[in-house]
N, C-alpha and C positions, 0 to 999 in steps of 0.2 A: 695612118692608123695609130694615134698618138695613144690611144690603150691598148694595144697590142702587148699582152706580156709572153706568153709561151706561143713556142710556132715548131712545125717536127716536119722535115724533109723529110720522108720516107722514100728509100731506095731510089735517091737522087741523083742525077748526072749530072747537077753542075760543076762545069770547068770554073767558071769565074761567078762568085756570090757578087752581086750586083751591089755596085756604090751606097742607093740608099740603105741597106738593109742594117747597114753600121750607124745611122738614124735614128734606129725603132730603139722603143723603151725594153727591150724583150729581159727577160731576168731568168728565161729558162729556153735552151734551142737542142732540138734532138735532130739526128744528121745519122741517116744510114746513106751508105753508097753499095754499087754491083761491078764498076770495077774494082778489082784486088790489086793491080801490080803497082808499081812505085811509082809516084810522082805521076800516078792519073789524074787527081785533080789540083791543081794550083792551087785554090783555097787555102788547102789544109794546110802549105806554106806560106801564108801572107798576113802577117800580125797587122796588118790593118781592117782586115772582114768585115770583124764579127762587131757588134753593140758592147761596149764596153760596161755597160750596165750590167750585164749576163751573170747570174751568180750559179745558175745550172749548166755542165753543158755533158750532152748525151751523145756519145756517139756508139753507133749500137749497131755495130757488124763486126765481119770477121779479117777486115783490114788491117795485117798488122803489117806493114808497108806505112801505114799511114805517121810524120811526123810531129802532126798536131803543132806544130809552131806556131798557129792563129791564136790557142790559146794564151801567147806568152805574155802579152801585155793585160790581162784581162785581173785586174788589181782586185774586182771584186767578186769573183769565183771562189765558190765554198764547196760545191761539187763536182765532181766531175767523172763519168764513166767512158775509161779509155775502151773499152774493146777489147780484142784481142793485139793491141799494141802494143808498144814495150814504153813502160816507162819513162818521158823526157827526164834527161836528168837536170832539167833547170825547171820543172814544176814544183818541188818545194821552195821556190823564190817567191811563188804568188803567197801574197799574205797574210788572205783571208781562208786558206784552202781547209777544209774539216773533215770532206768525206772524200774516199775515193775508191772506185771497184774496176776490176777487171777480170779478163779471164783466159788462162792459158798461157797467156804471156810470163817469162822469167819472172820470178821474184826477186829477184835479185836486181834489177830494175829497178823495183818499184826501192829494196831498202836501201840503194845507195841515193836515190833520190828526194825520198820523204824523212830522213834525217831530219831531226830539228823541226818537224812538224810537228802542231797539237792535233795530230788526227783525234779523231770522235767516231768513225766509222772506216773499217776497211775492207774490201771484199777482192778475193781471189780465186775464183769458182772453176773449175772443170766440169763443166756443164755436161748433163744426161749425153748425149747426142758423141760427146768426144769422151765417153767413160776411158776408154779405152789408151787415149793419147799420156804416153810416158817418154820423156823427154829424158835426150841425155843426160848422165851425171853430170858431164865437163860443162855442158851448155845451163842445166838446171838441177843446180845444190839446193835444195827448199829447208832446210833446216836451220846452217848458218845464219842466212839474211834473216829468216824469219824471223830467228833470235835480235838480230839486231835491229831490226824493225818495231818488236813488242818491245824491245828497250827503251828505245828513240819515244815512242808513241803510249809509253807505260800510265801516265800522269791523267791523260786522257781520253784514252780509247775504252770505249763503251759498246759498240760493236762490233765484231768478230766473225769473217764467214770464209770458211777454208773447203766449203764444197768440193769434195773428189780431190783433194790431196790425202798420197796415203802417208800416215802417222803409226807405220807398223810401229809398235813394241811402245813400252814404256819411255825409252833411252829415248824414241823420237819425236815425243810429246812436250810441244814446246815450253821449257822452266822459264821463260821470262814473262809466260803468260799472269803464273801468280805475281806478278808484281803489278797487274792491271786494276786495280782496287775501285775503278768506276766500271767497268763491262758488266754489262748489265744484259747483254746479247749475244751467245755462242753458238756459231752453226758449223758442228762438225761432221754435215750428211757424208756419207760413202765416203771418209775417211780411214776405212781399213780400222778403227781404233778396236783392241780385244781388252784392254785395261784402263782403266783412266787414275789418276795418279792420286795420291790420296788429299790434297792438297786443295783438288779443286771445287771440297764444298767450303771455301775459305771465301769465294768468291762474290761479289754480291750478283750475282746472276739472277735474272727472272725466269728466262727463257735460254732453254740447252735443245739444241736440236744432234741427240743423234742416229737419228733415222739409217738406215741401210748400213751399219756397223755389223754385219753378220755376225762376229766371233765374239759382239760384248755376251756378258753373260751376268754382269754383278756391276752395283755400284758403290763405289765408296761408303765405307758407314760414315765419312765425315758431312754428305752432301745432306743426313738427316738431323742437320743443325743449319742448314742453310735455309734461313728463314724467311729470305724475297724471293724465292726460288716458286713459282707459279707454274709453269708450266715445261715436262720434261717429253721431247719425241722419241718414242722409241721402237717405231715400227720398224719391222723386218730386221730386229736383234735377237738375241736368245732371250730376250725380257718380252717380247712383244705376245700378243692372246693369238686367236687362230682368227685364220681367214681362209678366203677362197682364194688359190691363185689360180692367172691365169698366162697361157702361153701363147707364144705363136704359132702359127699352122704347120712351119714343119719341124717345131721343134718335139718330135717324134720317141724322145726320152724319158718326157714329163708327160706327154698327152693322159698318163693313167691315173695324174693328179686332176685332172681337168674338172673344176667344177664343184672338187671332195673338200671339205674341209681338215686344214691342215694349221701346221706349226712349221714355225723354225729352228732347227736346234743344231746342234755343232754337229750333227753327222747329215746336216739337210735338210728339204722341204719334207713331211713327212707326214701322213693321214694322221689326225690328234688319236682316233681309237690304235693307234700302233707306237703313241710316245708313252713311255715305262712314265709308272708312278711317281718315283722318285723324282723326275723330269718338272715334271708338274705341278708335285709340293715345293722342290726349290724354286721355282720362277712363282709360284704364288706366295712363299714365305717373303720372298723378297719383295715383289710386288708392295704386299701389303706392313710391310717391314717401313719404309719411306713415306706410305700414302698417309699411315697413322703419323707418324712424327712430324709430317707436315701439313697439316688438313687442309688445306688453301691451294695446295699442291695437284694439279690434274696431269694425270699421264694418259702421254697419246698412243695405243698399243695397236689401235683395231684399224683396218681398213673403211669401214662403215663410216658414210659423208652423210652429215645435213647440212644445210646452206652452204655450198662450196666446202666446206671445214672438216676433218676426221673428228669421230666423234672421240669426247673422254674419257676417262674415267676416274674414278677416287674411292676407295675403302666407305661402305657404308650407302655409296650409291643408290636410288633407285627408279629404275624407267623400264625400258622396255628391249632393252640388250640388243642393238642393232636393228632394231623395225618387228620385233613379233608382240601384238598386243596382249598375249598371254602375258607376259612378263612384266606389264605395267603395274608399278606400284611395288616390284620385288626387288630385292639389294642383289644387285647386283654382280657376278663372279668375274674376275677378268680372263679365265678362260672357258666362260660359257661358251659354246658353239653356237650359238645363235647372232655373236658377235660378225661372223660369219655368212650371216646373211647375205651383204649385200656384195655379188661377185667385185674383184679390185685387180687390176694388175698389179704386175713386178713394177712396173715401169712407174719411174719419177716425175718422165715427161710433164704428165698432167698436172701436178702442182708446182712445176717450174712455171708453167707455161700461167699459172694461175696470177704466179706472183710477179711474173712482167707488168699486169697492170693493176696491182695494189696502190693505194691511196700510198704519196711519195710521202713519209712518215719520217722523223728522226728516228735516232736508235733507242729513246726513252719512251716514245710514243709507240711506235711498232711491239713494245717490250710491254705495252701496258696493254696493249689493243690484241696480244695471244689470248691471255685465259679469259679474257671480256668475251672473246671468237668461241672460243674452246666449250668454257659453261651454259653461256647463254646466248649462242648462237645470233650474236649481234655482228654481220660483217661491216667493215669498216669502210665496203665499197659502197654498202648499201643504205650508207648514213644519208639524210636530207642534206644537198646542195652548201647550204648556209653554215651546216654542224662542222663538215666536215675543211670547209674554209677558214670558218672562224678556229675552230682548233690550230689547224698550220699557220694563220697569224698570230698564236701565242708562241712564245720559246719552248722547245722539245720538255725542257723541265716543269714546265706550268701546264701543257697538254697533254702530259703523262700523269700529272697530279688531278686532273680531271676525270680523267679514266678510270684510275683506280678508285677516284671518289665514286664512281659509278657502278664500277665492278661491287666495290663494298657496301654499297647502296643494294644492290641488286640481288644480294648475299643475305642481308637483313629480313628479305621479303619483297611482296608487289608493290614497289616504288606509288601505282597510282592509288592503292586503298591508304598509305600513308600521306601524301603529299597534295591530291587530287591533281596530279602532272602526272600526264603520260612519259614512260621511263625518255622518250630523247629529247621533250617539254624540259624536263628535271637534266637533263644532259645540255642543253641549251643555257639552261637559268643559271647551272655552275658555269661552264664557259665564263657567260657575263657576267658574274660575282669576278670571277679573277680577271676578266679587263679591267672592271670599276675602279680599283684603288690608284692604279697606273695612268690612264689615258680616259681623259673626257670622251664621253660618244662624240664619234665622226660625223659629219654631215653626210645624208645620204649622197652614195655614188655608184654606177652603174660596175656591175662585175665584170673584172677584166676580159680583153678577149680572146679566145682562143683561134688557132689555125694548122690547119694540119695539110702538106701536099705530098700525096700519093704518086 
């Protein structure tokens, strides 16, 4: 299979990865396994495996037994998701390395390992499912390394996702983050965070995810000067509009919210006809405090989904506030009830599980590809074959500058009564504008192949 470039072992049993496989051209290999305990599979110790091509590699379970030593020779890896493993500490020796995520695993691992790296993306997630897992002090200090990890990675990390670590208080919010002057991508979901520092609309951020922060309740007045800043998540904060929650069956507590539309606010979930006035103007003064200063600016408040996506919102708005056609054509309130439409759980699960199989995006492109999602409900899974290839074959800086030419395009008015291209016609033709200066057209060649075993 001389074009074979991506191949994904799902929940795999092999002892010993077969001779040829180190043969294939492969450039990306995903690798789940079912046993857990130590040195079940030989593979994962044998730095001769794997295709030395490999510039992805996935491994995607909750094997933290696993040593990854196959990885060691692999010169031109620029990704890699460890799992729930602990950091090799001879992985910042690979050369080419750029991105790395995991989850669960010390961080402390990862900072005495990625020293000296030029990360560009890092991810350290406490995923939905394990909210709950809080690791020793002695065994996981998450503060120190961290510090010294944003130090180490300051020059060039542009990604950022600290999912379900808590960042109680100010004191524990990390200060060598200001010093990341390319982060372009923050996700600080169920981070515990009730303050955010004043510093951090200093940032060139686009996109701030911080979703399921219960006690924030206000944003920096410095963030209404942060002028790339596109899109801010703020469901299930005390900023966020009302919704419908819901429960599980015996959770017996809440059954009398079931279904009523409601708020969040520091004393709880709470019927909106029972949150005081006061409650109300401050979360709408502030709301609309940021939305004015940055008009370009969409925040995510509501539960209410079209195509996959939470819908947005922005100061001056107008549609139809969560699905009721009465309200087409009216500006919009961000704490209308009708935002509330559409029932939503507590639960994160389902856009965890959304974004396991998002288009594999750098952190410039993913950054451009939110409020493109967000306004005009363009998903990025749902692009034609070719858009979406051709993009990943330019560099993350040149396919985020596409994007945004598009988004701004799109911003001006109906792309096709201007241009007689339909809007991904007109997404395709820029694409090709920014190949042409660099690289003559290729000679036609079949698209790689994919394989997947179950």
């Amino acid at each position: 299979m001389p074009r074979l470039r991506v191949l994904s072992l799902d929940e795999c049993d092999i002892k010993h990865m077969p001779d040829w496989l180190r043969s294939l051209p492969l450039e990306e290999l995903q690798v789940s396994t079912t046993d857990f305990q130590a040195n079940a599979y030989p593979w994962d110790r044998d730095e001769d495996c794997l295709p030395r091509s490999l510039r992805i590699f996935r491994h995607d379970d909750r094997n933290c037994n696993a040593s990854l030593a196959c990885l060691r020779q692999l010169t031109q890896l620029e990704e890699v998701h460890l799992g729930s493993a602990h950091c090799p500490s001879w992985l910042g020796q690979l050369p080419n390395l750029k991105r790395v995520h995991g989850y669960l695993a010390p961080i402390h691992s990862y900072a005495d390992a990625l020293q000296g790296v030029a990360l560009e993306v890092f991810t350290l997630q406490i995923p939905f499912e394990h909210e709950d897992f809080v690791a020793s002090h002695e065994e996981y200090e998450f503060a120190d390394p961290l510090e010294r990890l944003l130090s180490s990675a300051s020059a060039t990390l542009q990604s950022l996702d600290l999912h379900g670590h808590h960042l109680l208080g100010i004191d524990a919010f990390p200060r060598a983050l200001r010093d990341c002057r390319l982060l372009r991508k923050l996700d600080l979901d169920k981070c515990e965070i009730q303050v955010l520092p004043e510093w951090i609309g200093e940032l060139p951020l686009v996109v701030l995810d911080l979703t399921a922060n219960y006690g924030l309740e206000d944003l920096p007045l410095s963030m209404q000067s942060c002028r790339t800043l596109r899109l801010i998540k703020l469901r299930l904060t005390c900023l966020s509009g009302p919704y419908a929650p819901s429960f599980e069956a015996d959770d017996e507590d809440e059954n009398s919210l079931e279904g009523r539309v409601c708020l969040l606010t520091q004393e709880g979930t709470m019927p909106l006809e029972e949150v005081s006035t006061e409650e109300l103007n401050r979360r709408r003064a502030a709301l609309m405090a940021i939305s004015r200063a940055l008009p370009d600016l969409r925040l995510e408040l509501h539960h209410a989904v079209r195509g996959g996506r939470c819908v947005c919102w922005c100061v001056g708005d107008k549609g139809d506030a969560g699905g009721d056609p009465q309200y087409a054509g009216q500006t919009i309130d961000p704490l209308d009830p009708h935002w509330a439409m559409e029932l939503a759980s507590d639960s994160e699960s389902d856009s965890d599980a959304e974004s396991e199989h998002e288009m594999a995006c750098g952190p410039l492109l993913a950054a451009a590809f939110e409020p493109l999602e967000q306004t005009f409900h363009y998903n990025r899974n749902e692009l034609a074959d070719d858009v979406k290839q051709s993009l990943l074959d330019l560099d993350d800086e040149t396919a985020a500058a596409c994007v945004q030419a598009f988004f701004d395009a799109l911003q001006q008015g109906p792309i096709t009564m201007e241009t007689g291209l339909s809007p991904v016609d007109w997404l395709r033709a820029r694409i090709a504008e920014a190949n042409a200066p660099e690289t003559p057209a290729p000679a036609p060649a079949s698209a790689p192949s994919l394989c997947s075993v179950a």
